[in-house]
C-alpha positions as CSV (number, residue, x, y, z in Angstrom):
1,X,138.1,66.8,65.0
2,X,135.1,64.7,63.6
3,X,132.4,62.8,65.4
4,X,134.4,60.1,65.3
5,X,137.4,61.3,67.3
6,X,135.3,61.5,70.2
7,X,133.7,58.8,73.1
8,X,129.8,59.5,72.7
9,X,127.7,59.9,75.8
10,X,124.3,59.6,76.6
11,X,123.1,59.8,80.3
12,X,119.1,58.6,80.1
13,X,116.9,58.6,83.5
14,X,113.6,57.3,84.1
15,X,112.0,61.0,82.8
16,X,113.8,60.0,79.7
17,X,117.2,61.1,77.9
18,X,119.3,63.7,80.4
19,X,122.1,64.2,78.2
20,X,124.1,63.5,74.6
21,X,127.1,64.8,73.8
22,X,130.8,63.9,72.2
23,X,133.3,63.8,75.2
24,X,136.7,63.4,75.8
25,X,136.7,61.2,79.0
26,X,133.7,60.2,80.9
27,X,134.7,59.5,85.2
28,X,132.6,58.0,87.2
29,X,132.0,56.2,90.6
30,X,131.2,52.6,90.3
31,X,130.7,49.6,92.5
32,X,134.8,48.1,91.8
33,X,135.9,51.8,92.1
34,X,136.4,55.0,90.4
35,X,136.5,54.2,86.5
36,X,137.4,56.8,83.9
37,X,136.7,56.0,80.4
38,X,138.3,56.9,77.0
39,X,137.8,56.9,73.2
40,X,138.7,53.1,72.0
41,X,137.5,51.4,76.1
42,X,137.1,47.8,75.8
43,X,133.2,47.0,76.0
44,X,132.2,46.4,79.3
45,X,128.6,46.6,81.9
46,X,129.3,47.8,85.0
47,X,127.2,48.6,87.9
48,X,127.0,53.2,88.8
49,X,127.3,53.8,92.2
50,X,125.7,57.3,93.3
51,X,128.4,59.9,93.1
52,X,129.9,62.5,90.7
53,X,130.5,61.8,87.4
54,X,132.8,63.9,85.7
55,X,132.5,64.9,82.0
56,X,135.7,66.0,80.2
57,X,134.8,68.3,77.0
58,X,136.3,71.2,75.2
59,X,139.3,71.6,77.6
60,X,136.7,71.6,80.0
61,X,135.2,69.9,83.0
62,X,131.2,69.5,83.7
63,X,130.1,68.2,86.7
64,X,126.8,66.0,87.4
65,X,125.0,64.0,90.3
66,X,123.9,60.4,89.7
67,X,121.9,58.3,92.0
68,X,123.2,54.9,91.0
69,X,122.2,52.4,87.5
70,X,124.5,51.0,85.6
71,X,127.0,51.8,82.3
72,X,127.0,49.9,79.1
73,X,130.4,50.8,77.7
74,X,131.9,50.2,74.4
75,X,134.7,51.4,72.1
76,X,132.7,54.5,71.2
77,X,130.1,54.9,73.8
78,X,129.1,55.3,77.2
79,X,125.3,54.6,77.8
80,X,124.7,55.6,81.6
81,X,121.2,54.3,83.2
82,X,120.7,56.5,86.1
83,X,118.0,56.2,88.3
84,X,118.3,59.7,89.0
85,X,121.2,62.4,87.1
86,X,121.3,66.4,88.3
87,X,123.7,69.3,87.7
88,X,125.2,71.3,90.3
89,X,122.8,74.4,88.9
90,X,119.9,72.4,89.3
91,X,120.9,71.5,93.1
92,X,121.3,75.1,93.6
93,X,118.3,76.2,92.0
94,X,116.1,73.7,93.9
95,X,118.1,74.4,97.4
96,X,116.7,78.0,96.9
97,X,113.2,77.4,95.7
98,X,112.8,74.9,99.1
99,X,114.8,77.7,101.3
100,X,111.5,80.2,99.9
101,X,109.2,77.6,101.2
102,X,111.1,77.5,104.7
103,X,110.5,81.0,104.7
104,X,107.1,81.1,103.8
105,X,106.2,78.7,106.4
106,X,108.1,80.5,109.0
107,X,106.2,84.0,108.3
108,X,102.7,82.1,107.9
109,X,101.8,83.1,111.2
110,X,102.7,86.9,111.1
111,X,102.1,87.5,106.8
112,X,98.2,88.1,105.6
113,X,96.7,84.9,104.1
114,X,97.0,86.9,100.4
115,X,100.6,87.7,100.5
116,X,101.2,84.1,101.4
117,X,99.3,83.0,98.4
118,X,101.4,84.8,96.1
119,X,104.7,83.5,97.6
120,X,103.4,80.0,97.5
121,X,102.1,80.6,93.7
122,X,106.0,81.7,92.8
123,X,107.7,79.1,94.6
124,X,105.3,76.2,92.3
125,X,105.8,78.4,89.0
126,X,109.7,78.5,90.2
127,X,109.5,74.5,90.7
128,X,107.3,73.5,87.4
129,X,110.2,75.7,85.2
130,X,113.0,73.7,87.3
131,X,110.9,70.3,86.7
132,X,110.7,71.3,82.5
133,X,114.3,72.4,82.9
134,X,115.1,69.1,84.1
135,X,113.4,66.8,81.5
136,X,115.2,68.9,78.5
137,X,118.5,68.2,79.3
């Protein structure tokens, strides 16, 4: 298959461009409903609402949080402007990095100010790689 047997999509959020890849079928939630869109749509705006947009790819399917925008769609593209666009890895990842910092706070009053420290140092090194992670994609 060439480029041009595939729908092109770009996710960009404020931090700048989250994703760019050929697809197969882009579905996502939307203000008139649930839309899915193929190779050949008809051009269309249409407003995101905040949900899971699904990307189908390589027999596959890859999963991603957006927190609303809108779509500019055409025969061969899908431009999504997200305020805000995660994967499920990065929910995870952050859900353990601020679990850490639950448990650091909790042990605060029994741990030595020095081995606090240290835990509080790898929980911001932990969420500075997370942030970088997140403006590659």
């Amino acid at each position: 298959m060439t480029a041009a047997d595939h729908l092109h999509l770009e996710i960009v959020t404020p931090d700048g461009l989250f994703l760019k890849s050929p697809v197969d079928m882009v579905e996502f939630p939307s203000r008139e409903g649930e839309l899915g869109i193929l190779l050949g749509h008809i051009p269309m705006m249409v407003d995101v609402s905040a949900g899971e947009l699904r990307v189908l790819r390589n027999g596959g399917v890859d999963y991603f949080a957006v927190a609303g925008g809108f779509a500019v769609i055409t025969p061969t593209l899908v431009r999504i402007l997200a305020t805000f666009a995660s994967t499920g890895e990065m929910e995870s990842n952050i859900e353990s990095a601020c679990q850490r910092a639950r448990q650091a706070m909790e042990s605060a009053a029994t741990e030595p100010p020095e081995i606090i420290a240290v835990e509080l140092l790898d929980l911001k090194s932990e969420l500075i790689r997370l942030a970088k992670q997140r403006t590659r994609r």
